[in-house]
N, C-alpha and C positions, 0 to 999 in steps of 0.2 A: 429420554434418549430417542433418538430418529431414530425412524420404522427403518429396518435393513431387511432382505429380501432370503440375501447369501450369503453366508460369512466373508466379512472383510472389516477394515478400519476405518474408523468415523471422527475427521479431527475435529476438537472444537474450540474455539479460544472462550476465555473466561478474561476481562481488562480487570488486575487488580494492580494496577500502577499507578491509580488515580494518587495525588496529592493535596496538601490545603495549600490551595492559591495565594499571592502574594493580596494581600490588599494594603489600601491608602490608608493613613491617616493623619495625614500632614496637607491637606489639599484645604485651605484658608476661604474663609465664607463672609464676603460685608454687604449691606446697602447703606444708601447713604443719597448726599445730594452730591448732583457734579454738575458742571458746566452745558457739557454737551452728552450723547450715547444714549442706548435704548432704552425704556420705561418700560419697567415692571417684564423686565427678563433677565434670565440668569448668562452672565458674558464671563469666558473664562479670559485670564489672564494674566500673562505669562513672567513680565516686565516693568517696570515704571512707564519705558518708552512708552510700553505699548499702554500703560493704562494712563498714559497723556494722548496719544495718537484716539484714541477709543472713546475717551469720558473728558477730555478739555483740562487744561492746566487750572492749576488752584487759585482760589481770589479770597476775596476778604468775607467773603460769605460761605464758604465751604472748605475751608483748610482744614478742618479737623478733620473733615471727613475724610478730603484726598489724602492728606498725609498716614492717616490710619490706616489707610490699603495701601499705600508707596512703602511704610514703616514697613508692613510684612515682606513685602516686596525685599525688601535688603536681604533677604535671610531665603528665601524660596521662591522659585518661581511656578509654583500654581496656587493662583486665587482665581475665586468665582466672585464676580461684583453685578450687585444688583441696583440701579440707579431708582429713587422712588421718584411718584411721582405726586408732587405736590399742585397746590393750589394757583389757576390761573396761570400754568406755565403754559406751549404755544410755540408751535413751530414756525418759522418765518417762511412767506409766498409769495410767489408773484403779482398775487393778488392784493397783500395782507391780510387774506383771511385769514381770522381767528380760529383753529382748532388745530388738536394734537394728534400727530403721528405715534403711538408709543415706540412700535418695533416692524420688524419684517411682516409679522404672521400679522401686526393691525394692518400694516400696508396691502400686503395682499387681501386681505377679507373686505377691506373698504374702499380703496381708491385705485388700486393696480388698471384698472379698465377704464382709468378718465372719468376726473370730474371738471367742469367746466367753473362750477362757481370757485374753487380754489385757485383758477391762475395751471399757466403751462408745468409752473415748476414751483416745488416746495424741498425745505431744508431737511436733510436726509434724519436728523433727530429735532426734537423740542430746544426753545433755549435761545437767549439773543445773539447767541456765537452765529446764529444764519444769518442776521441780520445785515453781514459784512459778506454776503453772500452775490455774485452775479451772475447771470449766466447768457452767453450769448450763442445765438445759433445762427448759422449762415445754411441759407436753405437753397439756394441754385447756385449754379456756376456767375448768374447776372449779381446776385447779390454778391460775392465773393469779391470779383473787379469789374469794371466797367471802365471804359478806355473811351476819351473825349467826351467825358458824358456830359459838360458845358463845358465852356471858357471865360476864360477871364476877360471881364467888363471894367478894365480901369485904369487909366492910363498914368496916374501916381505910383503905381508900387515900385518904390524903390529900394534900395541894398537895405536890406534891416525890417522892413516893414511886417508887421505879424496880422493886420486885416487886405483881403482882397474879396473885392466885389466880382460878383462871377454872373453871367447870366440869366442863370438860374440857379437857384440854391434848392429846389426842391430833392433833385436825385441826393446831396451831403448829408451826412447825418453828424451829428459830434461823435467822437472816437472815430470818423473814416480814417482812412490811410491814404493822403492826397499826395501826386507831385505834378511838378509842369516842367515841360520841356526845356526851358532855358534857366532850371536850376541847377544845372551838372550832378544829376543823379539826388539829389536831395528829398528824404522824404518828408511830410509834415503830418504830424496828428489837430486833424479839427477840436477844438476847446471849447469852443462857442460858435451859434449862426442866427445870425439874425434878419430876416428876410433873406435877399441875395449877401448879404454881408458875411463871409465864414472868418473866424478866428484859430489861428493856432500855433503851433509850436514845431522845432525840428522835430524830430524823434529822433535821431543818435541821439542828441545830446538833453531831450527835453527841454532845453529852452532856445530861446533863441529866435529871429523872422528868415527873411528871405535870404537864400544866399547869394541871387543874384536878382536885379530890375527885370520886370516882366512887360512886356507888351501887352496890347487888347488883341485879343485873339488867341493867345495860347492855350494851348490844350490842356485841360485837368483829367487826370486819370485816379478814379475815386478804387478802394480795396476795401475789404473787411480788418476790421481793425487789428483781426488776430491771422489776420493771414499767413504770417510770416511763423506761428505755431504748427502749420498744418502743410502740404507739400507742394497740391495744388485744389482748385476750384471743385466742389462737389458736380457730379454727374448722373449719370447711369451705371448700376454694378454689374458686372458680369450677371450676379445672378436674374437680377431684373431682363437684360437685355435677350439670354435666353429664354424669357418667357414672353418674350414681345412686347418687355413693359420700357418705359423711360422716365428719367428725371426725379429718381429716386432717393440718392445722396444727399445728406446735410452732414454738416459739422457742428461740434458743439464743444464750447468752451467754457469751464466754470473758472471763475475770477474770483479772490480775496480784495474787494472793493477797496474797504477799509482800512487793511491790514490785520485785524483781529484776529484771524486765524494762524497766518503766518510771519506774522510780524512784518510786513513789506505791502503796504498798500499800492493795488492794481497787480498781485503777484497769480501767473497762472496757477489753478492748483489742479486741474484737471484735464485734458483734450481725449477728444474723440473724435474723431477721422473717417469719412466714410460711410456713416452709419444710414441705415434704408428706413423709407417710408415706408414701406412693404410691412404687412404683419407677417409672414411667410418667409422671410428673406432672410440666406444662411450666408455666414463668411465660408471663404475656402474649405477650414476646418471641420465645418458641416457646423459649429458654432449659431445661436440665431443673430442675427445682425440689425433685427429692428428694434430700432431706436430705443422704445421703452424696456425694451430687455436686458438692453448692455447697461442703459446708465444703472436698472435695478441691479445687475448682477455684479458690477465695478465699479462703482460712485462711493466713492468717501463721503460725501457732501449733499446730495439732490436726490429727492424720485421725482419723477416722471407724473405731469397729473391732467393733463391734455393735452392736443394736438393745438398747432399754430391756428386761431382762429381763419387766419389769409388762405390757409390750404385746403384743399382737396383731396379725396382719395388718400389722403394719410389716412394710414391704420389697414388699407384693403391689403389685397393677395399681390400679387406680383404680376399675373398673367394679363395679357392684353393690357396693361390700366397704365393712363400716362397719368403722371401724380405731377401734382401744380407745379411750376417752377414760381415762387414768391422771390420778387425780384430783391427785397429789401430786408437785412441782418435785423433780428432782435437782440438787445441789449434788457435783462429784466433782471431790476435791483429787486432782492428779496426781501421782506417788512414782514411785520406782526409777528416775530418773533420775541420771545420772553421765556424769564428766568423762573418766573412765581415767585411764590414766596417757599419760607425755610419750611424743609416737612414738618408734619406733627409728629406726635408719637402716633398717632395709628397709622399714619401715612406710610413711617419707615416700619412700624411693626408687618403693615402687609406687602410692604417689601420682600421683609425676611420671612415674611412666610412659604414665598418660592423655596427655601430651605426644607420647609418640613417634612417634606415626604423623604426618607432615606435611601428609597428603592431607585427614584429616580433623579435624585440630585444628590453626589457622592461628593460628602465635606466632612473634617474632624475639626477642625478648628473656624470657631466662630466668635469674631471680631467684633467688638460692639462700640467700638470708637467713640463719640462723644454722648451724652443723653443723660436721661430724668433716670429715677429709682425705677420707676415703671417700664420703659426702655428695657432696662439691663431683666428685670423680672419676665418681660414677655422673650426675652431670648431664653434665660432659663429652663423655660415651660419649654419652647421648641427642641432644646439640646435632651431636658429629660423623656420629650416625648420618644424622638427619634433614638436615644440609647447608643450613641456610634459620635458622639460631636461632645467636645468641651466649648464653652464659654469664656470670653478673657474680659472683663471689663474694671473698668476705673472707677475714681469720684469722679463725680460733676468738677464742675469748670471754677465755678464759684470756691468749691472748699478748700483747695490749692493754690489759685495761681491769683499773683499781687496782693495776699496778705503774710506779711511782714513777720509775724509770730509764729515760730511751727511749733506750741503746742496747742495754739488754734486751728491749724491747719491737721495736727496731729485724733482731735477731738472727732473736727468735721468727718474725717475719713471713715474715722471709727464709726462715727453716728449713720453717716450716709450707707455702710454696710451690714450694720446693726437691724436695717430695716427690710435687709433680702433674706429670703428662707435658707434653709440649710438644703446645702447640694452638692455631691459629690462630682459634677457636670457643670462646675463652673471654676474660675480662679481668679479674685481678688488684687489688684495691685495699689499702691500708695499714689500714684499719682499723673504725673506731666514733667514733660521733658523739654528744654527749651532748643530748638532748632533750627539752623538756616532756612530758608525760604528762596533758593535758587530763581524762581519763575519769580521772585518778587521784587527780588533783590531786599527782606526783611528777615525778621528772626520774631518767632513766633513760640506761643506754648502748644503741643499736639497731645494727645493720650500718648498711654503708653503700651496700653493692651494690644494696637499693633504691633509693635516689639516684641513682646512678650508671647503671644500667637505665633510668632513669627521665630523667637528661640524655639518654639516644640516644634516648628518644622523641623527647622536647620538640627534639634537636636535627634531626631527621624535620619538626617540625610547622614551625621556622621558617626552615628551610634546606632540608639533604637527606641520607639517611644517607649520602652520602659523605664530609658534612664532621665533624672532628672536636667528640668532643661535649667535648673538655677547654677549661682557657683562662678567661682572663677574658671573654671573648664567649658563651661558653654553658655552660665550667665550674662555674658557683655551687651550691652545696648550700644547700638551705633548711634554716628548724629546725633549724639546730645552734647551739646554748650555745659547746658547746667539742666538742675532738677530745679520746677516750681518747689519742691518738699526734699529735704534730703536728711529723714529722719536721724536722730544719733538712739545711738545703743539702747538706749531705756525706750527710746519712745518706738524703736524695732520693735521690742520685746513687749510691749502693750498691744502693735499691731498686730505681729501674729499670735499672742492669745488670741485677737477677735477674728482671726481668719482673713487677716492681709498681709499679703508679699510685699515686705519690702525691697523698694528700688536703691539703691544707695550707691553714691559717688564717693570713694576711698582716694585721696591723695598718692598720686601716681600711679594707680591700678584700676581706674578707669569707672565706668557705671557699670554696676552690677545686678541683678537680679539676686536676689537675696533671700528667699523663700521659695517654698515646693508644695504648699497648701493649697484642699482645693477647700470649696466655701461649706464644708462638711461641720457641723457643729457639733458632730458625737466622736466620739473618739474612736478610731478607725482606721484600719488598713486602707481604706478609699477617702481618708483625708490629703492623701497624698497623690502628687497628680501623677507620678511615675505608676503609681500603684491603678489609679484609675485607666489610668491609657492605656495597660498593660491588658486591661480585661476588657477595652474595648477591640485593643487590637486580636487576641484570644478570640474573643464574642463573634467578633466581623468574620475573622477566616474560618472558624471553627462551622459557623452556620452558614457558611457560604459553600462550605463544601458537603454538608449535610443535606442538601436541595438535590443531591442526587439518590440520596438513600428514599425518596418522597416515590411512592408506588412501587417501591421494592416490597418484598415478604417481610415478616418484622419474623425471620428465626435467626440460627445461631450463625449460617453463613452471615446475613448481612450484618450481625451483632459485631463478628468479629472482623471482617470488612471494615468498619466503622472504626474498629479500633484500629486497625491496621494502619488506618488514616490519619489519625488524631493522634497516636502516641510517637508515634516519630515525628512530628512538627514539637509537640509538646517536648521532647528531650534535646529537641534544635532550639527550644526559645530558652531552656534551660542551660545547655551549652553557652548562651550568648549572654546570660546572668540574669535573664529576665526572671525564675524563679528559680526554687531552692528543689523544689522537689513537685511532685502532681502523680495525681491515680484517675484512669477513668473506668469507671463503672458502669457496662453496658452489657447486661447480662441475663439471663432470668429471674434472678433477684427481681431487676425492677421493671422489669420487662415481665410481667406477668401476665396469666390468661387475661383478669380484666382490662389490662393496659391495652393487650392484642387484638378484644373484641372490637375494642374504643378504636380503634385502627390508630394509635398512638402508638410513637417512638420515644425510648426515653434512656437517657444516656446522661450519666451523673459525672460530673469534671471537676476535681479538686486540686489547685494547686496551691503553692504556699509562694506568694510572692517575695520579690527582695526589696528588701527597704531600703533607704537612701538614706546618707548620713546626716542631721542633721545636728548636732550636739559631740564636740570632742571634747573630751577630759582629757589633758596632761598634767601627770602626776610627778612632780622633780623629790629626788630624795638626798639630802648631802647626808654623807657615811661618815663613821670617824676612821681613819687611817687604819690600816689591817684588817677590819671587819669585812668579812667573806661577803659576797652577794647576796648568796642562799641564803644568810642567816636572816638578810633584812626583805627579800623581796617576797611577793605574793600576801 
């Protein structure tokens, strides 16, 4: 109690309001190969969109894997997706040089400050999706437009003509943006130049020559290609100009060359407007405004990897410095990007490693989409390390899909699970699902462990992980055609003796999930995966709220504080059917002297979980006429 001097009152609060906090266990965990996105980091995501917008749409070398994270996707919208990184993949450059970007934190520790031998600009991830990459910069108000910058040398052009000889052809570049005065406002994009010779087209309409015969001597008035993206010609910014600097401004334009990104070859996918040669240089917003800053901080597509060789004073301060005006646009197609090849298994095993630690990467469900026996065993090891995460995986490719016989197919499965340990952190399924292929416009076979991951979310969202996510009530699989396996009765009954869920398609009631086993080989309350999640879910809040009791006194205040905490969550999980009954035991029983010396806490929690149905017996009885009820029932 506080020293008091004089009689009087002393208030104190004591917080025993505390409660066990909500925690996750529906947050979806994969790697795998994709297209495009960052290497060897953990990217959360929310969407399909967004894991097409993130990771690149699926191709003929990675659909199992996209579709394994899009499958969860159906059913929840939080997955964590880790892209591996395989053999001789490669970001595409300005340069073509060969080497890999993985993610921000590589960008920042090795190239954020300018490298020259990679080229001005590189593709914001690994992967030949940059390869359809361009990027063009308009660095003074001269390069932007130029008005009479030669004329026309030729006294044949007439209505229709698509070559004119000009004076000089050195200021043109291909992509400029030309017209002449006696075309009635017509523009033209350059296509080809050959000496004084330029070649091109309208631009309304992309094809087409002159709209009207030209004379020698008229005027060309040369623009940047992308001019007409941006408002007007780069300058001086306010902030530069306050500091007695000039000629600051450029713009930059990133292009889908190819089409490959967005479907529309030559389509803008990016502008930037404005932006300072100044390292120092703030927009209005007090925001920084150089260059290499905005594209790192809002580029979909590009970083930043030097300055224009032509220029000067890029990269200094803003005060006194007049920064080059480079009279001529760069146009820099990006190369040397690549796909690699397919990961190995350790490649994608140290993928998923970013999973392991629990503390700082928060997942229950973990996705193992296509792979070897070894695959699925090194996710095992990771879920039983961490204590907090189940496992969902399938057969291989080979054991199910395009053979004809399903009690061949029935054999395979069995064998191929026959050869993983017993684990109560993991859950077994039959097979592959055959599905649409939108971005392909094909139909393809995908796992189905995404689905499946993805019922225990969805069964989280409208119940609780302790109820079963199988069944006609939450078992349904979306986007399946058909099954490669769509076992019958007997050959169910053979797979879950061996600890597989079967998938099964019932005539007019849809594809179901058909089992609740997890890959437990002894017989057990934790063969069940409602029963497992239940003690994950218990495990996670219970010790999560226990981290405050950590340098407390271990006597009978904090003992029964403790309990205070935990038995009313415990009688709310029981309310909600998660179990039958529970006792927690936190006392001096077992809390004793030696426990106290050892500065150990110890609090014993027993509850009795609820089981899910898995087996109905209806028993029909026909009576003979007058025979009471009572007489025949029970």
């Amino acid at each position: 109690m506080a020293f008091q001097v004089s009689p009087g009152v002393l208030v104190q609060e004591r917080d025993l309001t505390r409660i066990i906090p909500a925690v996750s266990t529906s947050i979806g965990a994969f790697a795998g190969d994709f297209r495009q996105g960052p290497l060897d980091e953990v990217t959360s995501v929310s969407s399909e969109q967004e894991l097409v917008t993130i990771f690149g749409k699926p191709d003929s070398n990675n659909f199992e894997d996209f579709f394994s994270a899009a499958a969860f996707l159906q059913y929840s919208n939080s997955l964590r997706v880790v892209r591996a990184q395989n053999t001789s993949i490669s970001n595409a450059t300005a340069s073509g040089s060969t080497f890999v970007i993985k993610n921000v934190t590589h960008y920042q520790d090795n190239y954020s400050t300018g490298q020259a031998s990679v080229g001005e600009w590189a593709a914001r991830t690994a992967g030949a999706w940059g390869n359809s990459i361009q990027v063009s910069v308009c660095p003074s108000a001269t390069a932007y437009e130029q008005t009479s910058v030669t004329t026309v040398n030729d006294a044949s052009t007439a209505v229709g003509d698509t070559t004119v000889t000009v004076t000089s052809g050195t200021p043109i570049n291909v992509g400029d943006i030309i017209n002449f005065a006696e075309t009635g406002g017509y523009e033209y994009r350059v296509t080809a130049k050959s000496t004084n010779d330029i070649t091109f087209v309208r631009k309304e309409t992309g094809t087409g020559g002159l709209h009207s015969a030209l004379t020698n001597g008229a005027n060309v008035r040369r623009r940047w290609r992308y001019y007409d993206s941006v408002g007007t010609g780069p300058g001086t910014s306010p902030y530069v100009s306050d500091r007695s600097g000039s000629g600051d401004e450029i713009h930059v334009v990133v292009v889908d060359e190819d089409g490959d990104i967005s479907g529309v070859p030559g389509s803008v996918l990016e502008t930037y407007e404005k932006l300072s040669k100044a390292a120092d240089a703030k927009s209005p917003q007090g925001d920084s405004n150089y260059y290499p800053d905005v594209i790192y901080a809002k580029s979909q597509n590009i970083y930043w990897m030097d300055h224009n060789t032509s220029g000067t004073n890029w990269g200094s301060n803003a005060s006194g410095t007049t920064f080059t005006a480079v009279d001529t646009p760069t146009l820099e197609s990006l190369s040397g990007g690549a796909d690699g090849s397919a990961s190995t298994v350790g490649q994608v095993k140290t993928a998923y490693e970013k999973y392991q630690d629990a503390e700082t990467v928060d997942v229950g469900l973990i996705i193992a989409g296509s792979g070897t026996g070894a695959h699925v065993d090194n996710l095992i090891t990771i879920a039983e390390n961490r204590k907090d995460a189940v496992v969902f995986a399938s057969p291989e490719r080979a054991d199910v899909v395009n053979i004809s016989n399903s009690e061949t197919q029935k054999t395979n499965v069995i064998s191929f699970f026959n050869s993983r340990g017993s684990s109560s952190y993991c859950v077994f399924d039959s097979g592959y699902k055959y599905m649409y292929d939108k971005y392909s416009d094909v139909y393809r076979f995908v796992p189905l462990n995404g689905d499946i991951a993805g019922l225990s979310a969805r069964t989280d969202l409208v119940a609780d992980s302790w109820f079963s996510p199988a069944g006609f009530n939450r078992g349904n699989i979306r986007g399946s055609v058909k099954l490669a396996f769509n076992p019958t009765k007997t050959q169910r009954d053979e797979l879950y003796m061996k600890r597989v869920n079967p998938v099964c398609t019932f005539p007019g009631q849809g594809t179901v999930l058909f089992g609740d086993k997890t890959a437990l080989s002894s017989p057990s309350a934790f063969d069940r995966i409602n029963v497992r999640r239940l003690f994950i879910t218990l495990e996670k809040a219970i010790s999560t709220a226990s981290k405050f009791q950590l340098f407390e006194f271990n006597d009978e205040f904090t003992r029964a504080n403790f309990r205070a905490i935990v038995e009313p969550f415990l009688r709310e999980v029981q309310g909600r059917r998660g179990i039958t009954d529970f006792l927690v035991v936190c006392d001096n029983t077992n809390n004793t002297g030696d426990v106290i010396d050892r500065n150990e806490f110890v609090a014993e929690i027993f509850v009795k979980p609820n089981r899910s149905i898995n087996f109905i017996k209806l028993q029909f009885v026909a009576t003979r006429t007058g025979v009471a009820f009572e007489e025949v029932a029970g």
